[in-house]
C-alpha positions in Angstrom: -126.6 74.5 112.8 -125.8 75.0 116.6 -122.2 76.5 116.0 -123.9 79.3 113.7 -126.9 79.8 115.8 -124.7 80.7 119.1 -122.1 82.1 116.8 -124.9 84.5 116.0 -126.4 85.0 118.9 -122.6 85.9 120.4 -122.6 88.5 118.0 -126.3 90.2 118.9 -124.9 90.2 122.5 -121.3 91.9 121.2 -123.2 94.5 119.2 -125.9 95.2 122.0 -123.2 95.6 124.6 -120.3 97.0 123.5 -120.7 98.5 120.0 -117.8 95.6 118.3 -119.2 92.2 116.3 -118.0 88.5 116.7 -115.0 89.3 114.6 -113.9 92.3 116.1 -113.7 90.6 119.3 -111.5 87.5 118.1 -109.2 90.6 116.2 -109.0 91.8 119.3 -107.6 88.8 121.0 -105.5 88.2 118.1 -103.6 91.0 118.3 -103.0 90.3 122.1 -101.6 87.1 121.0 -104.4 84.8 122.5 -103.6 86.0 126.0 -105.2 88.1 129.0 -104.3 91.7 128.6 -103.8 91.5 132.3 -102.4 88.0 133.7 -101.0 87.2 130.2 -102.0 83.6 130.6 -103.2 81.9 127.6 -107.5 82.4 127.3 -108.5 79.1 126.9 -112.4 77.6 126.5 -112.2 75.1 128.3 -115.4 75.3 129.9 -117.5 77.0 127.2 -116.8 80.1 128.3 -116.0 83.4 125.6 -113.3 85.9 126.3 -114.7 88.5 128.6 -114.9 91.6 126.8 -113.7 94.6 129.1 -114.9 98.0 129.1 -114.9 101.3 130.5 -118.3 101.6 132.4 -118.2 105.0 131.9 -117.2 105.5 128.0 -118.2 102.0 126.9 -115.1 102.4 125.2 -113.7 98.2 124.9 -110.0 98.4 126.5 -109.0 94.7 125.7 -110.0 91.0 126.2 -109.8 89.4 129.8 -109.8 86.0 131.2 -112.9 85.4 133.4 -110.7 85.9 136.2 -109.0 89.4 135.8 -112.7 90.7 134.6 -114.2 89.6 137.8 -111.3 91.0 139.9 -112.1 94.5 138.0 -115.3 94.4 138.6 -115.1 93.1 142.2 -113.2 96.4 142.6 -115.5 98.5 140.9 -112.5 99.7 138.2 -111.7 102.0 141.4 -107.9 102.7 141.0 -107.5 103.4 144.7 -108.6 100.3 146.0 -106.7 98.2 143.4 -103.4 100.3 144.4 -104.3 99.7 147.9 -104.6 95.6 147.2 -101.4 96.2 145.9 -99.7 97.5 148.8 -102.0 95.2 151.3 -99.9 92.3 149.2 -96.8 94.5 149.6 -97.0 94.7 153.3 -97.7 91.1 154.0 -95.3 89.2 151.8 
């Protein structure tokens, strides 16, 4: 049974990484309507790809479920408020 199998093995990765099962993951997304808690587009799987889990690299506290995209932009900026905000008016000042 593939579907299981990687079902299960999602789950062993959830748990080892940030404390929440399978389930608690698609609640998650649920309650944020099936959408990026940043972008708000739709998270789709189209590719194969899961929801990106996000989390405070600090805590491990779980804030929400990201698109691929807006987890990578976090991460590209290291979470770092200031430089986000910076981004931001970068954007600002040249539009």
């Amino acid at each position: 049974h593939p579907e299981q199998s990687a079902r299960h093995k999602r789950n062993c990765h959830l748990i080892k990484q940030f404390g929440i099962t399978v389930e608690q993951e698609e609640l998650l997304l649920q309650q944020q309507g099936g959408i990026c808690a940043i972008c708000l587009k739709l998270i789709t799987d189209v590719r194969g790809y899961h929801p990106h889990v996000d989390h405070d690299h600090t805590t491990g506290k779980v804030r929400g479920i990201l698109c691929f995209a807006c987890n990578s932009g976090l991460g590209n900026f290291k979470d770092n408020k200031e430089n986000l905000l910076a981004a931001v008016r970068y954007l600002e000042k040249h539009s």
